[in-house]
N, C-alpha and C positions, 0 to 999 in steps of 0.2 A: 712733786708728789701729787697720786691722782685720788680726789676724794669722791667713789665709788658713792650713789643716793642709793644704792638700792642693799635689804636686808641680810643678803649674802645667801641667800634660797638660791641652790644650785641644783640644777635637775639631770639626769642621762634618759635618754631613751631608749626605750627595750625593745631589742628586735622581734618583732610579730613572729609566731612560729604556727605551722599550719600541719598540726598532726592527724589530723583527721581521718584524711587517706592513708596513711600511712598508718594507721591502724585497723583501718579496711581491711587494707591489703595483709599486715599480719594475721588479721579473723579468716581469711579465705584457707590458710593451710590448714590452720586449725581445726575449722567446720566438716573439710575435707579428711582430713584424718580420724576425727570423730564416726562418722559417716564408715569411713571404709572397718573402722573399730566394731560400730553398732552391727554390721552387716556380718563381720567374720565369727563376730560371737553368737549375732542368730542363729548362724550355720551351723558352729559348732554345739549349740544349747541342741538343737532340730537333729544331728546326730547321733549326737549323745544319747536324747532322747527314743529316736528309734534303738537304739542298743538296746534301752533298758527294758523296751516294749517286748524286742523281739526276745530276749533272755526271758522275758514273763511266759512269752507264747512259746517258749518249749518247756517252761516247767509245767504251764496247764498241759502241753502235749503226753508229757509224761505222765500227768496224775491222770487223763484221760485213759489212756492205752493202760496205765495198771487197772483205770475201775473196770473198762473192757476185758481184762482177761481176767480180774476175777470175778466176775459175770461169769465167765463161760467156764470159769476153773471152777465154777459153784455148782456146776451142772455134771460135770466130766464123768462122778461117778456114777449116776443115775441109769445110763445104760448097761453099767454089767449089773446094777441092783437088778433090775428086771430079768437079764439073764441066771439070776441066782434062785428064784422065784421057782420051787416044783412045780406047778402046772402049768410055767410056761414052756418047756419042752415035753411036757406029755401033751398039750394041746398040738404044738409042731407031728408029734410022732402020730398020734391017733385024734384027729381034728373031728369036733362033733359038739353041738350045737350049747349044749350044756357047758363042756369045759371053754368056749368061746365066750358065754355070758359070763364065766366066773372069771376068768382072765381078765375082759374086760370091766369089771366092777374094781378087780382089785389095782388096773393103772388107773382109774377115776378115781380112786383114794388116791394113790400116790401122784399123781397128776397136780390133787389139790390142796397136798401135801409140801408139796417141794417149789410149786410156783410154776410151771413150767406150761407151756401153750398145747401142747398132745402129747401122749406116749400110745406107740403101736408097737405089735411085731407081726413083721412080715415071715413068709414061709420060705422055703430054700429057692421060690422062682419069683420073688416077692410081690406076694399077692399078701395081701393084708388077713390075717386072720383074728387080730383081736386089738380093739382100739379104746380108748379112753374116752372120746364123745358118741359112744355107740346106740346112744339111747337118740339122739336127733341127725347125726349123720351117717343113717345105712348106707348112702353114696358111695362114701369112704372106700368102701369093701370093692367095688367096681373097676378100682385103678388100681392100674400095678406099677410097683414102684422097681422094679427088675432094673432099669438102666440108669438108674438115678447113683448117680455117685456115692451117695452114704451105705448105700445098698452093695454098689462092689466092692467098696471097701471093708465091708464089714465079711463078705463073702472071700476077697483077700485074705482074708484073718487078721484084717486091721483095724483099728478103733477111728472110724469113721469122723471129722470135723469139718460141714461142707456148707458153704453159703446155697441155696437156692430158692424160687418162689415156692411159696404154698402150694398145695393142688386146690385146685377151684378159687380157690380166691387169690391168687395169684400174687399175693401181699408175700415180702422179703423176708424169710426165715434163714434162722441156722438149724442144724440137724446133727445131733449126736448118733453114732451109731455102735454097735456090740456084736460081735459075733455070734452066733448058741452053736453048742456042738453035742452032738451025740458020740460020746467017747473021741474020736476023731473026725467025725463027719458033719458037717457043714447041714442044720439043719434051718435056719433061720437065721433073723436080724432082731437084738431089742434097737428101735428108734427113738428117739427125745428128737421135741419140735419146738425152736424159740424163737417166737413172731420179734421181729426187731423194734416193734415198738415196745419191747419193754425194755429194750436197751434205752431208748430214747426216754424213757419216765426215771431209770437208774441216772444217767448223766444230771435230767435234769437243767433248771438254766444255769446263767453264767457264761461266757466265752462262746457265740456262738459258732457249730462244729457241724463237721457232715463226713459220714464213712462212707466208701466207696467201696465197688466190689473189683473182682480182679478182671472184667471186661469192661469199666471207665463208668457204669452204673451205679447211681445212689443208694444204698440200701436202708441208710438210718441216716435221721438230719434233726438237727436241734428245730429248723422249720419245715414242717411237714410237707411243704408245697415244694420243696426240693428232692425230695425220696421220688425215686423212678426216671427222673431227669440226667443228662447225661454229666457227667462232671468236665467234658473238655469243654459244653455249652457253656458253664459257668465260668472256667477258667478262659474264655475265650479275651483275646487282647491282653493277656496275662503280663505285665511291665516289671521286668529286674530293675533291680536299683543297686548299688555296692555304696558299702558304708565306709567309713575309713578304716577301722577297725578291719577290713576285708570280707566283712557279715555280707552276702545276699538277703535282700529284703522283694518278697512279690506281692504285687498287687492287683489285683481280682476286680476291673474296673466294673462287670457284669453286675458285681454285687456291692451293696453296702455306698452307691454313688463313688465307690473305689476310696473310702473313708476307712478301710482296718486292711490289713496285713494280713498274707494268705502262708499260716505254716504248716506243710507236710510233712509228715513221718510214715512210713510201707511197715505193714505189720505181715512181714515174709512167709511164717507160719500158717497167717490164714488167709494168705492172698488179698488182703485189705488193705485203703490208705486211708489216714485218718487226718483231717485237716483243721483247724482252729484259726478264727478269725479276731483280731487283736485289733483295738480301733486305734487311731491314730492322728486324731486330730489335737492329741495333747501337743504331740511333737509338735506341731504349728502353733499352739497356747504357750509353749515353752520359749519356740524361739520367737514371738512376737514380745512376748514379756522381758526376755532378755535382750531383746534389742533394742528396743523402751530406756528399760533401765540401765543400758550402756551406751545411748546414746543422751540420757537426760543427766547421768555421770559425766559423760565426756564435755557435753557442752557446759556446766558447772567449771568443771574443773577450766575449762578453756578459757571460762568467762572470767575465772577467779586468777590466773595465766595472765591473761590481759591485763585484768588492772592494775596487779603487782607490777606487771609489764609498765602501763601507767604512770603508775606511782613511781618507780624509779627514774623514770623517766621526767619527771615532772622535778623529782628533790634534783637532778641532776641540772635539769634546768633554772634552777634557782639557785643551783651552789654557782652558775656560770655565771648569772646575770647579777650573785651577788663579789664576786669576785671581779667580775669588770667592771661594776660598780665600783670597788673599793681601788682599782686600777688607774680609773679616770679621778676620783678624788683625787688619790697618791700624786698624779700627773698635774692636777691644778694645782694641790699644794706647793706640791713642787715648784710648778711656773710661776705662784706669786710669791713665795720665799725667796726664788733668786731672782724675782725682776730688779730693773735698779730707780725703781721710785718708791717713794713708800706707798703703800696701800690699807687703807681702813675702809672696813665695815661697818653700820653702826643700824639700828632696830630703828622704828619708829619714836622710841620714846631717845632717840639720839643718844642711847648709851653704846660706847664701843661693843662692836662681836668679835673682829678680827685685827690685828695687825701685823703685815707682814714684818720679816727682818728689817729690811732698808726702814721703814717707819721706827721699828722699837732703838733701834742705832741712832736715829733722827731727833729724837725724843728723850732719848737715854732713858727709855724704861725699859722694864720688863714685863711678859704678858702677866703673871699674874696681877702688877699693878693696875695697870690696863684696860684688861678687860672688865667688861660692867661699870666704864667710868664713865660721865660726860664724858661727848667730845670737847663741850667749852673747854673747860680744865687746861686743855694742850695748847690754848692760846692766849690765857691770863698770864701776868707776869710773876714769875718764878717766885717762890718764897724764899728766904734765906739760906736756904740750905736746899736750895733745890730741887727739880722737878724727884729727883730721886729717890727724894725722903718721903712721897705720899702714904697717905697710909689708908 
């Protein structure tokens, strides 16, 4: 029998385990996927974005081109009112110095009446005979306006709607025109004259905008330093871009540091394009914001991924190390239950902790008598009734 001095403190050692890298390297796809996440949803936010722009920049195009033609629809009648006017084809038929003063006093009422920048009628070779600024531009009367388009058309027998410059001051006008007839004959034109700056104070700001005429010339412009310049100057380096959606978006790098969207509309009728400029720098406020915030999402989530990762990681490691733990006990007990000497443990203060089989056979005890006993006890002389009656 071997009598063991020491308190029966038994230890295992636990295998070192070196996760470190190995969590490294699971962070790296993670980061990476994040990454490729934040990126594809910039793109998409910066998309989207432009869509929304550009669906703005054809409703302002729309509400544009209607205040434009009711501008011009607000005028349309004004030329056959002059032609309704009794003295103005008695002045055509019998032209004399009196009915010419009275003519023109009564388009300077109406002139400043209706808002409108001149009213004249020319005679059947259009030479001007009565005018609405007659009191400071006797000039006026000098020019003949015969080859000027609103002038054949009205001599056509058609109701004349024609972009051209002013006379003398050379400044962008439109020009309504009316036919006069003496019964059937072709005696004159009433003309209406709308300097295109008053289109520019109707518009107004908001959405900065610029008309063209039907030879690539500015005629009206939200910035005035634009009017008379050519519009392929400005559109020059013009860059498409296609959206997902299959939208065309253009960019006018000339203007605006190339910071707003160039959208046109052709107003066929009057030979005109009408373009509106849409800024665009949201689209880039958009998708840096959402990239931000799906990649400070992503890495959250990732980081939160991992630890779970961790953490299971770690109880799994401890359900191992407590089961080989209770393994290797199992295996000691085992080997000192069946060895074949006895075996006891005993504390410092010399009370039993353990005895194996062979011991408590040896002894003819049992553990619960046992243990927590002296050891003395197991080698005084037996009482009468034996080691087995302890109590």
């Amino acid at each position: 029998m071997a009598l063991p001095g020491s308190s029966g403190r038994r230890t295992t050692r636990r295998p070192g385990r070196h996760r470190g890298s190995a969590s490294l390297l699971a962070l790296v796809p993670v980061v990476l996927a994040v990454l490729l996440l934040a990126l594809f949803a910039a793109y998409r936010a910066r998309d989207w974005t432009l869509q929304q722009l550009q669906q703005q920049g054809s409703e302002a195009l729309l509400e544009r081109v209607g205040e434009i033609r009711q501008w011009l629809d607000g005028y349309d009648y004004l030329p056959f009112l002059l032609t309704q006017n009794r003295d103005v084809p008695r002045l055509l038929l019998y032209p004399n110095q009196e009915m010419g003063v009275r003519v023109s006093r009564y388009l300077e009422q109406t002139n400043l009446v209706a808002g409108s920048t001149a009213l004249f009628i020319l005679d059947a070779d259009g030479r001007a005979v009565a005018y609405s600024h007659w009191r400071d531009q006797q000039d006026f009367y000098l020019r003949n306006h015969g080859r000027r388009d609103y002038f054949l058309d009205a001599r056509r027998g058609e109701q004349g709607r024609r972009f051209a410059l002013a006379e003398g001051s050379l400044s962008p006008a439109f020009y309504l025109s009316a036919p006069i007839y003496d019964q059937q004959r072709f005696i004159g034109a009433a003309v209406v004259r709308l300097n295109l700056q008053l289109l520019q104070h109707r518009l107004g700001p908001g959405l900065p905008w610029l008309l063209g005429s039907g030879d690539g010339s500015l005629i009206a412009a939200s910035e005035p330093d634009w009017v008379g310049r050519e519009r392929a100057e400005l559109a020059q380096d013009e860059q498409v871009r296609t959206l997902l959606n299959g939208t065309e978006i253009h960019i006018w790098p000339q203007l605006f540091e190339g910071h707003r969207l160039a959208q046109t509309v052709a107003l066929d009728d009057l030979g005109w394009s009408l373009t509106v400029f849409q800024d665009r720098r949201a689209a880039a406020r958009n998708a840096r914001a959402v990239g931000l915030v799906t990649l400070g999402g992503g890495i959250a989530l990732g980081l939160l991924l991992l630890l779970l990762r961790e953490r299971r990681l770690k109880q799994r490691s401890q359900q191992e190390t407590r089961r080989a733990l209770e393994r290797s006990e199992q295996q000691q007990r085992d080997i000192i239950d069946t060895a074949q000497v006895g075996l006891i443990t005993v504390d410092a203060g010399g009370l039993m902790g353990f005895l194996n089989g062979t011991a408590l056979k040896q002894f003819g005890l049992s553990s619960s008598l046992a243990l927590q006993q002296p050891l003395r006890r197991l080698f005084l002389e037996p009482e009468a009734d034996g080691p087995c009656n302890w109590r």
